[in-house]
Steps between C-alpha positions, in 0.01 A plus 500: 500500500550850426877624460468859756374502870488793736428387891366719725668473877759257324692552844289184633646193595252345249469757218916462517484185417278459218674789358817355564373183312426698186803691491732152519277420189567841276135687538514851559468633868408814687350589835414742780504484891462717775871475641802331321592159709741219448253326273442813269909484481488165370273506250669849387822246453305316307414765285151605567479899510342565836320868608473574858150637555188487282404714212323433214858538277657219618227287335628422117228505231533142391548297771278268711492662849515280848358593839450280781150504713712827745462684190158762456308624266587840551943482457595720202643196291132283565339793353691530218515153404135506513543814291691338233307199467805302619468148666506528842586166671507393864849322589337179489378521176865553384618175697217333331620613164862427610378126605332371218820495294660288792535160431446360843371758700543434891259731768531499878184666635318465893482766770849455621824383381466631107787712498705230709416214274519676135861618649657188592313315240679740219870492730500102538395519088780747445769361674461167381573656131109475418519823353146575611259851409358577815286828600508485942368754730811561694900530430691193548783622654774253385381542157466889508144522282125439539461388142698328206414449125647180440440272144459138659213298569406624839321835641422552845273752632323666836112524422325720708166451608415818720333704226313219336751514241632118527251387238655622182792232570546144299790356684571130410559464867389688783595478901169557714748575814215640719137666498438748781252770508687825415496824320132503618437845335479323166382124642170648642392144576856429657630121433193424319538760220870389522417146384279595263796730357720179491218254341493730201850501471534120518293505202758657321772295499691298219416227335609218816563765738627391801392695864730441730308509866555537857182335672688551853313836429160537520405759259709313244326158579130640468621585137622165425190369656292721270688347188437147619135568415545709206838385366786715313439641108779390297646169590598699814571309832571533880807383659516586883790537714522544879731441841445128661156478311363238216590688210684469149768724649591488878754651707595294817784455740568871526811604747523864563854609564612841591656607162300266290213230477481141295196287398419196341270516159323184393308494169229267525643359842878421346777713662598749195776663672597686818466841460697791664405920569666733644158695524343520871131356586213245414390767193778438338522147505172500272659734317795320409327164473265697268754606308649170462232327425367734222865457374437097534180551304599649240793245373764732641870252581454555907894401535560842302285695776520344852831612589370880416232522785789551767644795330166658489515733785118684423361785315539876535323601799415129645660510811800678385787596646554874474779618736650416835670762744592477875387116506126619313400335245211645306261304241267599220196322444197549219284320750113673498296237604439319820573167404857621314557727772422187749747276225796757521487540867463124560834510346667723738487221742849400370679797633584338866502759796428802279285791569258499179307834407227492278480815301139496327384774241160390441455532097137613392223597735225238306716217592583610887098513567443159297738333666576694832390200682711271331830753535455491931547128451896572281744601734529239795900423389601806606615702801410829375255648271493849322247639256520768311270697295332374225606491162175643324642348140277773354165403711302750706508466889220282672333640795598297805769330281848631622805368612450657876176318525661132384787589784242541762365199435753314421685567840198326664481188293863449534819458787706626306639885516306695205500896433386714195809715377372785222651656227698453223802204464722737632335605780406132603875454428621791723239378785591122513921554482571601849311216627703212317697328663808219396335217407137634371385336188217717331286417218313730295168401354327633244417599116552869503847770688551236783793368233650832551533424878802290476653814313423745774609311750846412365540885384480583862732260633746658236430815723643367782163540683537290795276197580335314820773265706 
């Protein structure tokens, strides 16, 4: 690898960590983004030299540049990479390059739950003295980072699939956690061009790869299917895992509590040990027993880690806590999709004689017309839904395709209360207050400024703004 890298928008949650991975192992760092943030800050500690805003000066002469798939052709530091003649890599590429000098090279990938599983796969790893490199899509908030450069055995990663991108990977073990059609503005064909994605980069794997399976989903057990007919390159090999079913891995006897929930996992039908989460929901019991069983797999002392899965208390922006005022309690959520949307307000279910408001910022117009149907199907477990305008994420409006339209219809599919609220974070903020009320739980869903809601609402309780009795 070369010893100088400049990443463009290195104010991702993403691009932060890869850079932050290269710093902890002495290469040379800079970077631009739009606005400075707490993850520019960190890598800044780190000692990366950061620009706020693009220009074709920030870019060094000698350096390999990195953009991720937001970037165009037409930013100032693009154009003079292209210029130059300088490399111009996508992120992946760099995790990739990063991976192949792993010894044993761990990837979580599926529709949902990548973030969640890389996370606590890395903290459990980490806590148990492991000493494990990891590159995750999220902060884990009781270890402070989204990335660590580590010299043991073990590197853990989040792989990607929405851009296609998920078959320059080798892992020597990869978690199949679910297969769902989504980001349907690349995956023209939907799931199908989604498994075709994934049998390519099953082909890829390590010599006696293992994939790690849940065939409780169906997208996930069409794959396996397809690989019982044309089986694995490399030595590679399936091992499923599921909840009550006949698989290699199985979750049973699962007792939800209000604060926390325990399984059984048996390995080949022998009780391995009782497991216990403080995370809420079914989702993340595959998570965690996906975690634990890629752990299992891959010769890892299970004493060192079990005890490590209650202390886990999620990822940044998975149902997080982010304030409480006047007996409110407000939550951030990355949820985008109808079935993790679905997943994180299945959970709310736990909060006894609450008043639960969904907040939902729909993020990219392709994917509300793709799946519009699917989304008037996600918010049963609530008592009130808002949406508010949708977060473009750079795409161009589609006729008919708005968030006052979905509202409409949603109200009729659903008895529940539902109403469009526009504008910006703020505004939605500034609109919802006076209507809380002691006792309100609301979530906010979404990939884009809904995290900022949590923010806005807390900075008006701080004014003394009074709410609903």
């Amino acid at each position: 690898m070369k010893k100088k890298y400049h990443f463009i928008a290195i104010g991702g949650v993403g691009m932060s960590g890869l850079a932050k991975y290269l710093l902890q192992k002495g290469y040379e760092v800079s970077g631009s983004d739009i606005n400075d943030s707490k993850y520019v800050q960190k890598v800044r500690e780190l000692g990366a030299k950061v620009y706020i805003g693009h220009d074709e000066n920030n870019v060094p002469d000698d350096c390999v540049v990195v953009a991720s798939t937001a970037i165009r052709d037409n930013n100032p530091e693009i154009m003079k990479a292209k210029r130059l003649g300088l490399p111009i890599w996508h992120r992946s590429d760099l995790l990739a390059e990063i991976a192949k000098d792993e010894e044993y090279f761990i990837g979580f990938s599926g529709t949902h739950g990548k973030t969640t599983t890389s996370g606590l796969c890395s903290y459990v790893m980490e806590k148990a003295g492991l000493k494990p490199s990891y590159v995750v899509g999220g902060m884990i908030p009781e270890l402070d980072t989204n990335a660590n450069a580590a010299h043991d055995k073990f590197f853990i990663a989040e792989l990607d699939e929405s851009d296609g991108t998920i078959v320059k990977y080798s892992p020597n073990l990869v978690v199949v956690n679910n297969l769902e059609p989504d980001h349907l503005d690349f995956y023209k064909n939907g799931l199908e061009s989604i498994l075709e994605t994934f049998e390519i980069f099953l082909s890829n794997l390590r010599e006696k790869g293992i994939v790690l399976a849940n065939t409780d989903n169906e997208g996930v057990k069409r794959l396996v299917k397809y690989f019982s007919e044309a089986p694995l390159a490399h030595n590679a090999r399936f091992v499923t895992y599921s909840i009550g079913g006949n698989t290699d891995y199985c979750a049973k006897n699962i007792n939800y509590a209000e604060d926390f929930t325990t399984f059984d996992i048996l390995y080949k039908g022998e009780l391995q040990t009782t497991l216990k989460i403080c995370l809420k929901g079914v989702h993340n019991v595959y998570n965690s027993l996906a975690v634990w069983a890629s752990l299992h797999q891959a010769g890892v002392d299970m004493s060192l880690v079990n005890s490590h899965f209650a202390t886990f208390c999620g990822m940044g922006r998975r149902f997080q806590k982010v304030g409480e005022f006047n007996g409110i309690a407000v939550y951030d959520d990355y949820a985008h999709h109808p079935t993790e949307i679905k997943a994180t307000l299945s959970s709310s279910k736990s909060f006894k004689d609450k008043n639960v408001i969904a907040v939902f910022q729909p993020h990219r117009y392709t994917r509300l017309q793709n799946l519009w149907n699917d989304f008037m199907k996600a918010f049963n477990d609530v008592d009130r839904v808002i949406v508010t305008d949708v977060y473009a994420a750079s795409e161009d409006p589609i006729e008919g395709v708005n968030s006052t339209a979905f509202t409409s219809e949603l109200k009729e599919k659903i008895d529940i209360p539902c109403e469009h609220i526009s504008g910006d974070m703020k505004e939605v903020a500034r609109k919802l207050y006076p209507e809380l009320k002691s006792g309100d739980i609301v979530i906010g869903l979404g990939a884009g400024t809904i995290t900022n809601l949590g923010k806005e609402l807390l900075a008006l309780s701080k004014e003394k703004i009074g709410v609903g009795n």
